[in-house]
C-alpha positions as a Python dict, from the first residue, in 0.01 Angstrom:
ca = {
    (1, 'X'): (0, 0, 0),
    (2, 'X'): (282, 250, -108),
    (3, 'X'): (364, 582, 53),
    (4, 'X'): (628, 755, -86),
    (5, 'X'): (825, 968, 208),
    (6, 'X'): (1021, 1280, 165),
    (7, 'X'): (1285, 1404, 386),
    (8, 'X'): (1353, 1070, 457),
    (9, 'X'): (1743, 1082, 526),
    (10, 'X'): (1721, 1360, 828),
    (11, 'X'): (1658, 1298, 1191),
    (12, 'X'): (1214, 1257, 1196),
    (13, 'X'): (1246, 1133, 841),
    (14, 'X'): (1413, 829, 941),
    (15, 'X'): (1198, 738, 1231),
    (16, 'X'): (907, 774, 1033),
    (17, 'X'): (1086, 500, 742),
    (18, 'X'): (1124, 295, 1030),
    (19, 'X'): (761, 309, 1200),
    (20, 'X'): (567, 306, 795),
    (21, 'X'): (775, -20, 719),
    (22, 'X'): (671, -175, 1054),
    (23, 'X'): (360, -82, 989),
    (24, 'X'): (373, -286, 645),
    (25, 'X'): (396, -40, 380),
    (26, 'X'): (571, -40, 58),
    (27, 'X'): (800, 231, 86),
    (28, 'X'): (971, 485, -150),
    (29, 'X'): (1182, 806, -25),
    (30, 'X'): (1285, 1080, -271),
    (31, 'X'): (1617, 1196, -185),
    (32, 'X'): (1903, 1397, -366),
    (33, 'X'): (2196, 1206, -422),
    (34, 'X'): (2416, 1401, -171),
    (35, 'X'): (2233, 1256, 133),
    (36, 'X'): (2361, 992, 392),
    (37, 'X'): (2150, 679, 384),
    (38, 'X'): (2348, 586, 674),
    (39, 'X'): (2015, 594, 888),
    (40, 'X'): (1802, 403, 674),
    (41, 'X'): (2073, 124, 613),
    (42, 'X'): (1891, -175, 712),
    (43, 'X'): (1565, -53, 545),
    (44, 'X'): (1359, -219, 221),
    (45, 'X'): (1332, 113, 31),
    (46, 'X'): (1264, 230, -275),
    (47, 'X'): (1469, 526, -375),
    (48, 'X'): (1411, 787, -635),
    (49, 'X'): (1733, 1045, -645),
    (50, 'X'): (1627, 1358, -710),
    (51, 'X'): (1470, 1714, -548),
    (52, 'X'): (1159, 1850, -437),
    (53, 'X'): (1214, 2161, -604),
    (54, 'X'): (1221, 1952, -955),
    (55, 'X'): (870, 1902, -1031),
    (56, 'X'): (972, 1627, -1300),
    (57, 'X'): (1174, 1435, -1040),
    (58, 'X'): (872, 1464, -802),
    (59, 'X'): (657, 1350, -1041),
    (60, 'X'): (845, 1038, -1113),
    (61, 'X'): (808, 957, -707),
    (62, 'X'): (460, 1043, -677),
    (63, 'X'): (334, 803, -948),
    (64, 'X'): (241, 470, -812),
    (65, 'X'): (181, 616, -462),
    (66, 'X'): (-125, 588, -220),
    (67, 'X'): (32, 813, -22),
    (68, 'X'): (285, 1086, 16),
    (69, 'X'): (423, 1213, 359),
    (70, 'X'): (631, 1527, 300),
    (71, 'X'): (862, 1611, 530),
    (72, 'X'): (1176, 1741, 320),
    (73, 'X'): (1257, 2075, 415),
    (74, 'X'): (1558, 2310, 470),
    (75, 'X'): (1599, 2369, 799),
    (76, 'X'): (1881, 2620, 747),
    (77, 'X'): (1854, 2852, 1096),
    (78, 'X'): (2129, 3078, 1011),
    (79, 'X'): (2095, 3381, 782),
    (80, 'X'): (2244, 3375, 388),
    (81, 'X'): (2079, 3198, 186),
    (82, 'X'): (1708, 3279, 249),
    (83, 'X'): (1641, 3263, -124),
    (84, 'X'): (1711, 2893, -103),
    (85, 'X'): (1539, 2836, 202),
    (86, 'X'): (1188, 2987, 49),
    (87, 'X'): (1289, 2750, -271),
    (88, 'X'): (1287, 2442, -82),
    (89, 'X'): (1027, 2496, 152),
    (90, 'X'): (762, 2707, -55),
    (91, 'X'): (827, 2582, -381),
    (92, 'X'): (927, 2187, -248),
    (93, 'X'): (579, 2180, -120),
    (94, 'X'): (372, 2339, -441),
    (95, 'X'): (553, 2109, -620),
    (96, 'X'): (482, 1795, -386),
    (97, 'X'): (86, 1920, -347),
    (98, 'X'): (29, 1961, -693),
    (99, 'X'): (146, 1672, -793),
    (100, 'X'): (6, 1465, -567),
    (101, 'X'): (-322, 1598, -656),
    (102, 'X'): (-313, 1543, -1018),
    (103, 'X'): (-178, 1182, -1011),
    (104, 'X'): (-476, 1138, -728),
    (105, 'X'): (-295, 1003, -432),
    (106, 'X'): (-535, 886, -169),
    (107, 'X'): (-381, 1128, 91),
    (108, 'X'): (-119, 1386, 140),
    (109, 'X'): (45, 1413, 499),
    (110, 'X'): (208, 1753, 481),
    (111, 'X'): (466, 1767, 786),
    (112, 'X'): (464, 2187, 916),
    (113, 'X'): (614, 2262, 1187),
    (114, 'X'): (497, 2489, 1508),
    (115, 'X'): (707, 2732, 1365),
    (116, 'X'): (418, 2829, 1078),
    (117, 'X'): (188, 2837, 1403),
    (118, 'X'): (324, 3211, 1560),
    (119, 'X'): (506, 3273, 1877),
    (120, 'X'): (266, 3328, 2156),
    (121, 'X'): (308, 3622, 2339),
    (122, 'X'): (135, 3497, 2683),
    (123, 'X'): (303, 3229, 2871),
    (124, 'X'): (25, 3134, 3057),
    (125, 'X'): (-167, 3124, 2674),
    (126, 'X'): (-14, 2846, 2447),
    (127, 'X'): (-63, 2866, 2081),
    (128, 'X'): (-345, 2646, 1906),
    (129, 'X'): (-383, 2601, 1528),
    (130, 'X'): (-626, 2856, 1518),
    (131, 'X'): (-299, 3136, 1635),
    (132, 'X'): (-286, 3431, 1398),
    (133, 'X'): (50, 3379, 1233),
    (134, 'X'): (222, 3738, 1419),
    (135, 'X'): (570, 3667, 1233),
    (136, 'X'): (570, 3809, 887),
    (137, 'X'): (802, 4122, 983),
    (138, 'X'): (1011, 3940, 1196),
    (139, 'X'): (1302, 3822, 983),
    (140, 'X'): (1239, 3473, 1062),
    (141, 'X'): (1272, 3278, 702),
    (142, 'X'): (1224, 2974, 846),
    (143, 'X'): (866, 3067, 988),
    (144, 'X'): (779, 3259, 719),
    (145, 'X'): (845, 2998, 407),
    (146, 'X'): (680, 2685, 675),
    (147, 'X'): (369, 2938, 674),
    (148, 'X'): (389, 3009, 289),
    (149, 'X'): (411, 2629, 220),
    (150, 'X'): (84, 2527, 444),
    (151, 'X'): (-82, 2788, 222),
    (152, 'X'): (40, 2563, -41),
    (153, 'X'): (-163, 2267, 26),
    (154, 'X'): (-402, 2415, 106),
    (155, 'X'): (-472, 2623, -206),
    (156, 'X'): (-455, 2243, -352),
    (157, 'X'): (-750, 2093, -100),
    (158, 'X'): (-926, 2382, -235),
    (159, 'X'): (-878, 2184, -587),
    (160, 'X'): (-973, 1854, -436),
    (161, 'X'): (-662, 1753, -260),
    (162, 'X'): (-699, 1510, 68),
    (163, 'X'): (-412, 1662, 256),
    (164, 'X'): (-400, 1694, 630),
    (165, 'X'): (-120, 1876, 775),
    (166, 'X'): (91, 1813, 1131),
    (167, 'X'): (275, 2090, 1313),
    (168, 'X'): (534, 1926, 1564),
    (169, 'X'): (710, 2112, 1839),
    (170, 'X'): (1055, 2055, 1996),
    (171, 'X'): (1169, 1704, 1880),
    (172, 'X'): (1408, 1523, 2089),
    (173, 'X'): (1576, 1205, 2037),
    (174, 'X'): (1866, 1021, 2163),
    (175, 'X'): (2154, 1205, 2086),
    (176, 'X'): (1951, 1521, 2139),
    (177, 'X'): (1870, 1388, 2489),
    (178, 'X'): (2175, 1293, 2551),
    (179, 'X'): (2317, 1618, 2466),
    (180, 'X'): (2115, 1761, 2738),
    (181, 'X'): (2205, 1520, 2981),
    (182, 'X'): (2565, 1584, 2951),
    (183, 'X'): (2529, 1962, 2971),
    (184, 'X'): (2418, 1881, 3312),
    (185, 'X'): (2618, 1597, 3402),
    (186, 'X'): (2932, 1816, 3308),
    (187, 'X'): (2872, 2154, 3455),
    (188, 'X'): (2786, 2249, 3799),
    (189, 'X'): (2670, 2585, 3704),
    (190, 'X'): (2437, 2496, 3375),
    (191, 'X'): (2381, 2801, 3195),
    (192, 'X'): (2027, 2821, 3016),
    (193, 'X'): (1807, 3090, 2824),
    (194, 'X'): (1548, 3324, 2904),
    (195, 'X'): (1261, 3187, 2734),
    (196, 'X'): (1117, 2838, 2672),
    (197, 'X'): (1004, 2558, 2462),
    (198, 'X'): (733, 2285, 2365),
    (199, 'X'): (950, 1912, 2406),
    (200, 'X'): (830, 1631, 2255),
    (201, 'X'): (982, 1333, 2144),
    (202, 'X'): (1080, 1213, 1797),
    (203, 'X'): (851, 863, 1851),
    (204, 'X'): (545, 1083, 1955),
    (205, 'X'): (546, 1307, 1654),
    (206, 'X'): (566, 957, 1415),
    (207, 'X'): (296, 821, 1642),
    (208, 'X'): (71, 1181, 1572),
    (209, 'X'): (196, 1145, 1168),
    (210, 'X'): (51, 802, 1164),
    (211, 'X'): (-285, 879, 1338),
    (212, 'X'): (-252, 1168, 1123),
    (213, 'X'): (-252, 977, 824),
    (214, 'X'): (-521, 773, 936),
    (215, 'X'): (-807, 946, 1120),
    (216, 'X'): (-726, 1336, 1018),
    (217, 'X'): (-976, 1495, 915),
    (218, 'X'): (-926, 1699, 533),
    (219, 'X'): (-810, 2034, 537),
    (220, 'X'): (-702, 2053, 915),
    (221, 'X'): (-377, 2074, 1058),
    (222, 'X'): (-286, 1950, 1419),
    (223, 'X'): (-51, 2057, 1663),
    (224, 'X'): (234, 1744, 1786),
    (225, 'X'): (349, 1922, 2072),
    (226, 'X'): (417, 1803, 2415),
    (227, 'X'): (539, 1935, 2682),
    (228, 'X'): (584, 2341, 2792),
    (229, 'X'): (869, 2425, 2978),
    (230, 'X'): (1135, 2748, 3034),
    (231, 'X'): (1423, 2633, 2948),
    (232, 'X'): (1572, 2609, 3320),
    (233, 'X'): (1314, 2387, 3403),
    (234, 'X'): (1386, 2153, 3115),
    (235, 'X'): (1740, 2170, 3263),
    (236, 'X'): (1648, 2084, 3656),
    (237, 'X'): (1406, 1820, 3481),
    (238, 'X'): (1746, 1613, 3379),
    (239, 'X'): (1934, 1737, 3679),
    (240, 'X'): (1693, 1546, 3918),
    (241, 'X'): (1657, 1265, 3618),
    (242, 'X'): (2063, 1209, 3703),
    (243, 'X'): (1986, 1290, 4077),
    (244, 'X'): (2257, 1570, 4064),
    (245, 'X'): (2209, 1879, 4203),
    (246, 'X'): (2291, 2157, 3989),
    (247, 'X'): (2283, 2547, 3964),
    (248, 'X'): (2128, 2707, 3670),
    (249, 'X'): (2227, 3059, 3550),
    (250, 'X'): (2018, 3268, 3252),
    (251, 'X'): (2209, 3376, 3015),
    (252, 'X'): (2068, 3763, 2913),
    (253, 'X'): (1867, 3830, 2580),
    (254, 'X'): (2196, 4094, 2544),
    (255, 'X'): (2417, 3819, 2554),
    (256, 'X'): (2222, 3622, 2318),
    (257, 'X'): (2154, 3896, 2097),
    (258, 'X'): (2553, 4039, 2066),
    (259, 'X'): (2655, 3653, 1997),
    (260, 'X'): (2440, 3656, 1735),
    (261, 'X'): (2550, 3926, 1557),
    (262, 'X'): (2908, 3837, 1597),
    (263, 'X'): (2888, 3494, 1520),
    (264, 'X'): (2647, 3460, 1210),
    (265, 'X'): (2879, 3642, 977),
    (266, 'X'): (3166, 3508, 1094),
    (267, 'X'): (2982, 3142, 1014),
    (268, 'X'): (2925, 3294, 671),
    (269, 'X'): (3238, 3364, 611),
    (270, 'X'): (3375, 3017, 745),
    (271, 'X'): (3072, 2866, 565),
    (272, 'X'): (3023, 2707, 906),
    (273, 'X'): (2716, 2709, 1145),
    (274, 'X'): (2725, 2895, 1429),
    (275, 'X'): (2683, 2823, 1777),
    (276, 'X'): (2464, 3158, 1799),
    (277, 'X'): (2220, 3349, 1543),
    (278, 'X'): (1921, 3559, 1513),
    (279, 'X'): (1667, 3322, 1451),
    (280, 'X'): (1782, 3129, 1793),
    (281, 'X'): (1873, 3435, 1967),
    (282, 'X'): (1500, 3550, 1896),
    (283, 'X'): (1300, 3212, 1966),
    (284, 'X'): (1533, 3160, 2290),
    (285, 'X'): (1380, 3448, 2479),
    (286, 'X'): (1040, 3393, 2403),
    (287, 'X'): (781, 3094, 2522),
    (288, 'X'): (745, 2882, 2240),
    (289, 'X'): (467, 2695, 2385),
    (290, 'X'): (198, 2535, 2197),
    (291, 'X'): (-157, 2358, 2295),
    (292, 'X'): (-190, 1978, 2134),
    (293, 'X'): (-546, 1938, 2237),
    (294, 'X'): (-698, 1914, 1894),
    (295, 'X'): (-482, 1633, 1813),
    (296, 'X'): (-538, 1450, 2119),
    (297, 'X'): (-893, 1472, 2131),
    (298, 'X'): (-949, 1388, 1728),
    (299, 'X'): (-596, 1194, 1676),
    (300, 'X'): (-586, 1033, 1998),
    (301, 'X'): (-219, 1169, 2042),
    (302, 'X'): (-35, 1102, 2344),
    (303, 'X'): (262, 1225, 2394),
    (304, 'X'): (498, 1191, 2658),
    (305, 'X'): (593, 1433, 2911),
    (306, 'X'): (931, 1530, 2995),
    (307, 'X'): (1022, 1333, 3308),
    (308, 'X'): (934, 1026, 3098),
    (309, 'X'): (1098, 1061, 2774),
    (310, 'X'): (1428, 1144, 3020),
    (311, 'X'): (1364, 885, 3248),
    (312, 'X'): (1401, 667, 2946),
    (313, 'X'): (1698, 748, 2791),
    (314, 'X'): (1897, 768, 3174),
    (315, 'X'): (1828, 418, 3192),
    (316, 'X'): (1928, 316, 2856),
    (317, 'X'): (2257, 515, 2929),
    (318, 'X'): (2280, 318, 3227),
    (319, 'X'): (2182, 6, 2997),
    (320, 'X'): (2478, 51, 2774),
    (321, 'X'): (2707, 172, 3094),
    (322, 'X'): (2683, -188, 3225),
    (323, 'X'): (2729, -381, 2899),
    (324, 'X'): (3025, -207, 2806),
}
């Protein structure tokens, strides 16, 4: 069987080469030629050079395929160059959906994100796929175009199109992790934002693309979310992981919000990202946190909570530590 994966190169994209060539597949990434294959090395791939946005190239790497996993998307999280943004992600995805549909591709895994979901309002009230999208005046491209492209396919299952579509939280992965863990590790007083977040890591969201693929139903879209924290719990989480004791100090939505409007124009002008901008100033003081319970109970997902997926990469820290 041949899938054909875009988005291939980045950080889930890579993983998910990994897991569909374990799993025996035949597979084919469509990539533009200024990406790092650096992650995909060792892989048997098939690669087609080229861009979602050029519904020729896309063409050439739908035909053949059984199925098509789309996960290519700019990511950009830092204001000035929206236009491109909505390109990619609106556009990239017509282009993908339609295509797929007319060459007949036995299924179309479109890869959302939470962000087309909403931000819930209510703590206590996590967000299920059924959310009213509450976003479209809030600036947040991002959001907007991962909302605009899930209209996408589905304005092609409307024409016949198998597509089922995947909304994944927080990912973490190693270095992510490990990021985190040295925050902590380094800093007695560990300073953290207001709000908080859905984690979940990056082998839990392939596992919930592959059931996905397999036992989704046409037309739905599930949730790949895992755990909901504030973000100083997630910190004390990999304080007591490294059995440190450790001080945590919120940083103001004032703070957050001046940085940001400092710092993003300054990035501009550096053509550099920054450390600070709207888009994280605004999601970092609210509770991004999301309910996976359709996926579990139709997918079979399982994700991981936090203490494990920390637990896990401590001791292969600790692993490497003693073999070095």
């Amino acid at each position: 069987m041949k899938v054909l994966i875009t988005g291939a190169t980045g950080f889930l994209g890579s993983h998910l080469c990994q897991r569909m060539v374990e799993e025996g597949y035949q597979v084919r990434i469509l990539c533009r030629p200024t990406s790092s294959f650096s992650r995909l090395a060792r892989l048997p791939l098939e690669k087609c050079i080229g861009d979602v946005t050029d519904i020729k190239t896309v063409e050439n790497a739908v035909r053949g395929s059984n199925y098509v996993i789309h996960a290519a998307a700019n990511m950009n999280y830092w204001r000035g160059d929206e236009e491109r943004q909505m390109k990619v992600n609106v556009e990239g995805t017509r282009n993908v959906a339609a295509t797929a549909r007319e060459a007949g591709v036995t299924r179309l895994l479109h890869v959302s994100s939470v962000a087309a979901v909403g931000l819930p309002v209510d703590p206590q009230c996590p967000a299920g796929e059924d959310f009213p999208f509450n976003l479209e005046n809030s600036g947040l491209t991002y959001h907007i175009s991962k909302r605009r492209a899930e209209e996408c396919v589905l304005a092609e299952v409307a024409r016949g199109l198998d597509a089922v579509i995947v909304n994944p939280a927080s990912i973490q992965g190693r270095n992510r992790t490990a990021g985190l863990l040295r925050s902590v590790r380094r800093r007695a007083f560990v300073p953290c934002f207001s709000g908080g977040n859905c984690i979940v890591d990056v082998q839990d969201v392939v596992e919930g693309i592959v059931a996905g693929l397999r036992r989704g139903e046409k037309g739905q879209r599930y949730i790949l979310g895992g755990e909901n924290l504030t973000f100083r719990m997630l910190g004390e989480k990999a304080a007591s992981a490294l059995s440190l004791k450790r001080r945590f100090v919120t940083i103001p939505p004032i703070v957050t919000g001046l940085c940001a409007t400092i710092l993003e124009p300054w990035g501009r002008m550096r053509n550099r990202p920054p450390k600070m901008t709207y888009m994280m100033h605004y999601c970092a003081n609210r509770f991004q946190y999301f309910d996976s319970g359709k996926a579990r109970k139709h997918l079979g997902y399982a994700p991981r909570d936090v203490d494990a997926i920390l637990a896990e990469y401590v001791q292969d820290q600790t692993a490497c530590a003693g073999t070095a």
